[in-house]
C-alpha positions as CSV (number, residue, x, y, z in Angstrom):
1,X,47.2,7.8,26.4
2,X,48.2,7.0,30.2
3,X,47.8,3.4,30.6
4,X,45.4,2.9,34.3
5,X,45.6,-0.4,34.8
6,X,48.0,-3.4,34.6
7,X,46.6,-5.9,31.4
8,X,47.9,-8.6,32.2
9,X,45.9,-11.6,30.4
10,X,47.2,-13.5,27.6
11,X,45.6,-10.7,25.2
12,X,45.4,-7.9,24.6
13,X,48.6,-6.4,26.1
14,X,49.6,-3.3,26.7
15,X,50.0,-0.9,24.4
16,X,52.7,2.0,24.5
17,X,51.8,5.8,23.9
18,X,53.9,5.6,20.4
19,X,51.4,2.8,19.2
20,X,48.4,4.6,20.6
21,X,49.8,8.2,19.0
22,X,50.3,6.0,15.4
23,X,46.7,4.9,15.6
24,X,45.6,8.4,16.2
25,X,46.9,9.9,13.1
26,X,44.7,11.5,10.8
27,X,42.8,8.5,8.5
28,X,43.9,8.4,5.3
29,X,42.2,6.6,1.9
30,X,43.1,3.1,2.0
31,X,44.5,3.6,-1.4
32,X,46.2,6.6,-0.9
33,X,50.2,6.1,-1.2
34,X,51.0,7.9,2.1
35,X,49.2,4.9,3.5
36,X,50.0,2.8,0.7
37,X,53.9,3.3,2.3
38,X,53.3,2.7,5.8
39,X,51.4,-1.0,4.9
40,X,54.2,-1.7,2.7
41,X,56.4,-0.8,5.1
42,X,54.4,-3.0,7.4
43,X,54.4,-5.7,5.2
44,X,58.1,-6.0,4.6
45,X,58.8,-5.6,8.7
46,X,56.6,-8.4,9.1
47,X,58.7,-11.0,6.3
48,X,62.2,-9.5,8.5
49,X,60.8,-10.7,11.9
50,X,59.7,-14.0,10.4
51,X,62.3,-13.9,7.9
52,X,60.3,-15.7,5.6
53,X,61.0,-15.9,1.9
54,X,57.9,-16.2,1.3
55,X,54.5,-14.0,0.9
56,X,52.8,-11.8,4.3
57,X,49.3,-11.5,4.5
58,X,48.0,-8.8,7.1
59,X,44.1,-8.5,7.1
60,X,41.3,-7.0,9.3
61,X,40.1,-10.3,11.2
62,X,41.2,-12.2,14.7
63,X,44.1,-14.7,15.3
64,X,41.1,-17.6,14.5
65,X,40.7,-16.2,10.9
66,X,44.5,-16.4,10.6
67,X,44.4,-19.9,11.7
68,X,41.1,-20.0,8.8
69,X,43.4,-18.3,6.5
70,X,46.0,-20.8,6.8
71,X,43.8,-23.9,6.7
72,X,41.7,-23.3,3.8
73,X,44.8,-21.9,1.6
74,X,46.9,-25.3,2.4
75,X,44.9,-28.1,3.1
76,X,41.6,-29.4,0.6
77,X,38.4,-31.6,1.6
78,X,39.2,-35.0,1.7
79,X,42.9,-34.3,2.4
80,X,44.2,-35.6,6.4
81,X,45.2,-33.1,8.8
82,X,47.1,-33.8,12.1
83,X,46.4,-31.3,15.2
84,X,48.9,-31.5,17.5
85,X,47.0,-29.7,20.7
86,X,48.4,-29.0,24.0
87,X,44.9,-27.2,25.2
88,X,41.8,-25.2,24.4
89,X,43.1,-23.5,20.9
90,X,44.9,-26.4,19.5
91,X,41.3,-28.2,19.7
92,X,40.0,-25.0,17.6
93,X,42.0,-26.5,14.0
94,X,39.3,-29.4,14.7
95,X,36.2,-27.6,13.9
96,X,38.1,-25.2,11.8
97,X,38.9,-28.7,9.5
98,X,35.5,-29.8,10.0
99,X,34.3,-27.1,8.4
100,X,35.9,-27.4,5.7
101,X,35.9,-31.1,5.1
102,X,38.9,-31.6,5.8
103,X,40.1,-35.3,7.7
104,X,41.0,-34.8,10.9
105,X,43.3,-36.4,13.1
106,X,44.1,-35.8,16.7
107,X,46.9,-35.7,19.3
108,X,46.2,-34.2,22.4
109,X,47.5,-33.9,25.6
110,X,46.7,-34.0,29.1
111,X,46.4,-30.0,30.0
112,X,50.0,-28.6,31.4
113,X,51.8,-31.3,29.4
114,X,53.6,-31.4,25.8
115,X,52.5,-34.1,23.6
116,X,55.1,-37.0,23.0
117,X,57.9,-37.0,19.9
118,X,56.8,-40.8,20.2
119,X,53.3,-40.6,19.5
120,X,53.4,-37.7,17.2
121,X,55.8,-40.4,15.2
122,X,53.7,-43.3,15.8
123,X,50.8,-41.1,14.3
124,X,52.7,-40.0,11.1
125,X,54.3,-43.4,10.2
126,X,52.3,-45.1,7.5
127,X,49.9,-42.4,6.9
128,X,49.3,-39.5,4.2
129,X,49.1,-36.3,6.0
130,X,48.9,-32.8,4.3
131,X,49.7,-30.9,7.2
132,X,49.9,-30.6,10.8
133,X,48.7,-27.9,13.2
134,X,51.1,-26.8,15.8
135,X,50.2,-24.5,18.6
136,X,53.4,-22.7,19.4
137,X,51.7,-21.3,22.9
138,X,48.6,-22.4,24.2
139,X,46.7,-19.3,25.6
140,X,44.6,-21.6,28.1
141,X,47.4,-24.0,29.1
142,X,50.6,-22.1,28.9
143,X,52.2,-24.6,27.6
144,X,54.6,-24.5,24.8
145,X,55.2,-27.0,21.4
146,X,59.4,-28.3,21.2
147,X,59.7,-27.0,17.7
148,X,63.1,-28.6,17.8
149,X,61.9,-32.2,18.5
150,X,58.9,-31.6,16.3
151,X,59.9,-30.2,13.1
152,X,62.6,-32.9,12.6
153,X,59.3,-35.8,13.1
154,X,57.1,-33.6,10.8
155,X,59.4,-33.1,8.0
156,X,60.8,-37.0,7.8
157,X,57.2,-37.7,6.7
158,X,56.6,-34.8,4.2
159,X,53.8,-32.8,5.8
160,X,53.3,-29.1,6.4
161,X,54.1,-27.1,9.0
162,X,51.2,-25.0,10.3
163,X,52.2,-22.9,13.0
164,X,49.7,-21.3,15.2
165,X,51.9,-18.2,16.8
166,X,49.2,-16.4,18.3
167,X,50.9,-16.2,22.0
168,X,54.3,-16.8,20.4
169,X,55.1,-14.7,17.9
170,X,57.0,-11.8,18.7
171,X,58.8,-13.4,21.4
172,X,59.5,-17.0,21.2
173,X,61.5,-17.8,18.1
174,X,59.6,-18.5,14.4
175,X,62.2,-18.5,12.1
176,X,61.1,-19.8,9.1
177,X,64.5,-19.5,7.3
178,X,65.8,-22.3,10.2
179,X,66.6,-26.0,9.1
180,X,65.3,-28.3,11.1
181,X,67.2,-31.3,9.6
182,X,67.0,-31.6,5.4
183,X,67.9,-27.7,4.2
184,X,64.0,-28.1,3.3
185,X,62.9,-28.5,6.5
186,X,61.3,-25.3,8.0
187,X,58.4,-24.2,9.3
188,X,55.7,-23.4,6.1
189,X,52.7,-21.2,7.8
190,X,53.1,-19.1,11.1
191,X,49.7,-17.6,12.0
192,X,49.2,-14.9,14.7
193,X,47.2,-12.1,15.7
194,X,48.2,-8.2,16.2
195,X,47.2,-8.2,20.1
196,X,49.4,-10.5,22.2
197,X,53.6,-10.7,21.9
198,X,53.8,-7.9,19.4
199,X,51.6,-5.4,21.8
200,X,49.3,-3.9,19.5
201,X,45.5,-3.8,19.9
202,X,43.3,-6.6,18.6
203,X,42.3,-6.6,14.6
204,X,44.3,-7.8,12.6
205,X,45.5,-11.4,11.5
206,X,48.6,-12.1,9.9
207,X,49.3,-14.8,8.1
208,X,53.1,-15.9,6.8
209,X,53.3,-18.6,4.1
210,X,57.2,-19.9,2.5
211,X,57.2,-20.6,-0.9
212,X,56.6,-24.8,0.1
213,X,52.9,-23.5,1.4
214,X,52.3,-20.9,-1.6
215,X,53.0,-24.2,-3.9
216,X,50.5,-25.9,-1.9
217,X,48.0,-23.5,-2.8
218,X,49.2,-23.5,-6.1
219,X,48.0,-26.6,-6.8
220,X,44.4,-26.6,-5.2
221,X,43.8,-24.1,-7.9
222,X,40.6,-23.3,-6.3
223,X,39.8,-22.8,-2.3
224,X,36.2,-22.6,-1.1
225,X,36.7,-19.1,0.3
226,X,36.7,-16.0,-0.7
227,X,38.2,-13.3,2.0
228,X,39.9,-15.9,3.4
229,X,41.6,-16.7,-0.4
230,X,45.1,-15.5,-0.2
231,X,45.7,-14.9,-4.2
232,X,42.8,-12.5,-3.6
233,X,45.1,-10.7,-1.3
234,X,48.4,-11.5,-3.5
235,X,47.8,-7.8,-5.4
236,X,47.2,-6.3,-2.6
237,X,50.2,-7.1,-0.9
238,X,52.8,-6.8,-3.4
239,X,50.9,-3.0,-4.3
240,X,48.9,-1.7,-1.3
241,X,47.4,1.4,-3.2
242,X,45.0,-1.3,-4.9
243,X,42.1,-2.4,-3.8
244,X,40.3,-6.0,-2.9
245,X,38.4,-5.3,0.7
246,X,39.0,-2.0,3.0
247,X,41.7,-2.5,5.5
248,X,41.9,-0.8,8.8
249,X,44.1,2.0,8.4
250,X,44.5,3.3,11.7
251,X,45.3,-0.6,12.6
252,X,48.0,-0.3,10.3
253,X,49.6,2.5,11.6
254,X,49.6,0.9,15.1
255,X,51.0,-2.2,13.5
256,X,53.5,-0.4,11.7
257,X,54.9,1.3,14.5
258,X,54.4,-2.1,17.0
259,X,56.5,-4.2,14.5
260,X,58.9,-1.1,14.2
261,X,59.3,-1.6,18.2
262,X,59.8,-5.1,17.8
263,X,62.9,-5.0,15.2
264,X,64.2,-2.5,17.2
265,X,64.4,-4.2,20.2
266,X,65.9,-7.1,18.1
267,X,64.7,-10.8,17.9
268,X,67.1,-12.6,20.0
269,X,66.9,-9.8,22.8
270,X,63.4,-10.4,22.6
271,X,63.6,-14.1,23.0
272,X,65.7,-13.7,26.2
273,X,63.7,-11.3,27.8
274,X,60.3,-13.3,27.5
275,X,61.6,-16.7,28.6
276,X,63.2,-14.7,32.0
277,X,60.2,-12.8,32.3
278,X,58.2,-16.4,32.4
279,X,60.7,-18.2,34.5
280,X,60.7,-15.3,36.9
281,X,56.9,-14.9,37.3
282,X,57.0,-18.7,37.9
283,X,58.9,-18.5,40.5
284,X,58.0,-15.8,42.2
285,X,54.1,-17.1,42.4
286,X,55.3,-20.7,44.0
287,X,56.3,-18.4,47.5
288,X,52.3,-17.7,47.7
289,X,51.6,-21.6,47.6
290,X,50.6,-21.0,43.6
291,X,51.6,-23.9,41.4
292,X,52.7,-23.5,37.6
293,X,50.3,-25.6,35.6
294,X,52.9,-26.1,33.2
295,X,56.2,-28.1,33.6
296,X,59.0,-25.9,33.7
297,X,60.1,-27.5,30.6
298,X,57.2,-27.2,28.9
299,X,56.1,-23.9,30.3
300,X,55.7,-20.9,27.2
301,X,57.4,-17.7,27.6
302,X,54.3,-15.7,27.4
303,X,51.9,-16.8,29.6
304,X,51.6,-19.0,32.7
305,X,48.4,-20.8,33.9
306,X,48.4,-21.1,37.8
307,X,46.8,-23.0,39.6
308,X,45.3,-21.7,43.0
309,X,46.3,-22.6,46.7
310,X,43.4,-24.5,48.5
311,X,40.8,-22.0,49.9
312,X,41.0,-19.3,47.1
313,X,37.7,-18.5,45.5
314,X,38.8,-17.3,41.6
315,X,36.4,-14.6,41.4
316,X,37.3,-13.1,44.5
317,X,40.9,-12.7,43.6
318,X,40.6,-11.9,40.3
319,X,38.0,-9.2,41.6
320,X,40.3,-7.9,44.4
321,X,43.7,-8.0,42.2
322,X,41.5,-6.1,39.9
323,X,40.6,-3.3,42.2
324,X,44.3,-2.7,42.8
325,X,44.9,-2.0,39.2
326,X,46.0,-5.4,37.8
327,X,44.3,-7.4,35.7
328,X,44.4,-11.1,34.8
329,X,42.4,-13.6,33.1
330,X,40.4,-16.7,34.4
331,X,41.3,-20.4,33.4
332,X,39.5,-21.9,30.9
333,X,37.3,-25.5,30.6
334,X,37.7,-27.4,33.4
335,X,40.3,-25.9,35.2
336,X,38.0,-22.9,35.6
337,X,37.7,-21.4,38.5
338,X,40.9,-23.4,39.8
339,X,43.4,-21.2,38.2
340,X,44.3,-18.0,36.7
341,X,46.0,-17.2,33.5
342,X,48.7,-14.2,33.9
343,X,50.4,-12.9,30.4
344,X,53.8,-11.7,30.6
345,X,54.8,-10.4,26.9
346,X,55.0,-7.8,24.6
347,X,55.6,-4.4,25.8
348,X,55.3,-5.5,29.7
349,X,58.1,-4.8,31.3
350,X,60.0,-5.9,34.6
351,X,58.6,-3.4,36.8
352,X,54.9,-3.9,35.7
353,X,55.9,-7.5,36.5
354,X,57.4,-6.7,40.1
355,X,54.5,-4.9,41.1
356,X,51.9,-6.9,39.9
357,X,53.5,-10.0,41.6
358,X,53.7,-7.2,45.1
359,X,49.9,-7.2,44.8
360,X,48.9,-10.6,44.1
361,X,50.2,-11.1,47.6
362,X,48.6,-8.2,49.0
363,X,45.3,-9.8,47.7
364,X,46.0,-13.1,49.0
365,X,46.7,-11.7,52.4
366,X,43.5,-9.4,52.1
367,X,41.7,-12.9,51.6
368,X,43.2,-14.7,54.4
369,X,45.8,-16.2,52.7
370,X,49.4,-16.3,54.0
371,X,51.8,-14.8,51.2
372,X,55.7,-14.2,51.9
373,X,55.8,-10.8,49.4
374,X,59.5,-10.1,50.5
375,X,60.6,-14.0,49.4
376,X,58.1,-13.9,46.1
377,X,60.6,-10.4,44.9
378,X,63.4,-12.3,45.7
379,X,62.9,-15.4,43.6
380,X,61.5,-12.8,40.8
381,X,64.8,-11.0,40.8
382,X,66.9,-13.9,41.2
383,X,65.3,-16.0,38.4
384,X,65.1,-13.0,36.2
385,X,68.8,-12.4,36.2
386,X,69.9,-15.6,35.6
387,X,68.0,-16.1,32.9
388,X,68.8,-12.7,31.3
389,X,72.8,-13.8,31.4
């Protein structure tokens, strides 16, 4: 299936032919073993790119019922929660708590900024937490969490790790074998969705719990859920020919054969190429008089928020860029209309990114707007190669 246009918001991405001809396969009985093979298969591919030692859950449902998935299986009313947000969908774990009576704490901060070790410190010192959220890439900001000053905080004061990966995993790192400090201090959840870094079309939320968070849930002994209840999906995952609730199977063979692309392309490859593809987009967009919401070193490797030069109307541009085949996403809360949101992950590639960074000037210059094209390529190749060595 030819792709026509240029996705390029923070999800969904764009898919490959091999994904699209997976998908496209015959459907076969959700219990049959020919499928049964291809979820394991699925399953197991999933544990290797988080190499968790833990259990995978991959279920029909949206990156926000992986991040209900992870709440409700860790975390019991009455029990304290920390979010840590840097934007729009680190604020989601406070309803999602809410909802569950769970006690809810809050650190967020300003939009295109990280919040500070110090506070996060300051917060945890003294108190009783369960958990805390982290959101690894915020899809409205573009801003991304510093696992490695984190985790160490977190872990000193004996909470979980919660990981939201939605826009991360797949391309920034989510080991959940790595020691942060104490040989016990790892990440414990990483959430995510099918639809972003890995490439594959939304439905499906995947879910990763280490053997720390499958002890947590151990002793709630009962959650107050029921699709969301991961020992109902326990079975299912160990054995896929039996049965709890239908899963997608043509999902699954997409997934299969995303995850396939992802392994085989190898993690640390992967890594690179999404953090030069993010400092190279940057880059490139400052010659047009476009500023990075984000802080350079705070900015994620898989989307950038950026912020409009004076006299560009969003709609217009967005409108116009769309026109010429590339597609990107408006900015979210109160930043809309100011900005736009360009993704920059999964199975996009340099060229898409040249091209697409070709237009945007065209459009700007179709809207009045001065826009140096020849100096934006420039800065795109030279920050992409240096980051690539």
């Amino acid at each position: 299936m030819p792709n026509k246009e240029m996705l390029l918001v923070p999800g969904p991405t764009p898919v490959v032919d091999s994904i699209y001809e997976a998908m496209a396969k015959e459907t076969w009985g959700h219990t049959d073993p020919r499928f049964a093979h291809i979820f394991k298969r699925a399953i197991e591919s999933t544990k290797e790119m988080l190499k968790t030692d833990g259990d995978v859950f991959i279920v029909a449902g949206s990156g926000t019922l992986a991040m209900e998935m992870a709440l409700v299986n860790t975390v019991a009313a009455g029990e304290k929660l920390l979010v840590i947000s840097h934007g729009y969908f680190g604020d989601r774990f406070i309803k999602l708590g809410q909802a569950y009576g769970i006690d809810i704490d809050v650190l967020q901060s300003e939009w295109g900024k990280q919040v500070s070790p110090e506070a996060v410190e300051k917060k945890l010192a003294g108190a009783n937490y369960k958990a805390v959220t982290i959101t690894h890439a915020d899809t409205s900001t573009g801003v991304a969490a510093d696992l490695d000053t984190l985790l160490p905080i977190i872990k000193k004061h004996g909470a979980l790790v919660i990981l939201d990966g939605v826009c991360a995993t797949g391309a920034m790192e989510e080991d959940m074998s790595k020691s942060y400090g104490g040989p016990d201090d790892k990440i414990d959840v990483v959430l995510t969705g099918s639809q972003k870094a890995i490439g594959v079309p939304p439905g499906l939320a995947i879910v990763a719990f280490n053997q720390s968070a499958l002890a947590a849930r151990e002793k709630l002994a009962k959650v107050p859920a029921y699709y969301c209840d991961i020992y109902n999906w326990l079975p299912i995952m160990a054995d896929p020919t039996k049965y709890f609730a239908t899963p997608p199977v043509n999902m699954i063979y997409g997934y299969a054969e995303g995850i396939r692309l992802v392994l085989e392309e190898g993690m640390e490859k992967r890594y690179a190429r999404h953090k030069a593809y993010g400092k190279a987009v940057r880059a490139a967009l400052t010659a047009y008089g476009m500023k990075p919401l984000a802080e350079e070193k705070a900015a994620a490797a898989t989307l950038s928020c950026i912020l409009y030069p004076d006299g560009i109307k969003d709609s217009e541009f967005r409108s116009k860029l769309a026109s010429k085949g590339v597609v990107v996403a408006g900015a979210l809360a109160y930043l809309s209309g100011k900005a736009f949101r360009i993704g920059h992950m999964g199975n996009t590639t340099k060229d898409m990114l040249e091209e697409a960074i070709k237009l945007i000037g065209e459009t700007l210059i179709d809207l009045g707007h001065p826009a140096n094209i020849e100096k934006a390529l420039t800065l795109f190749a030279e920050h992409f190669s240096t980051s690539v060595r």
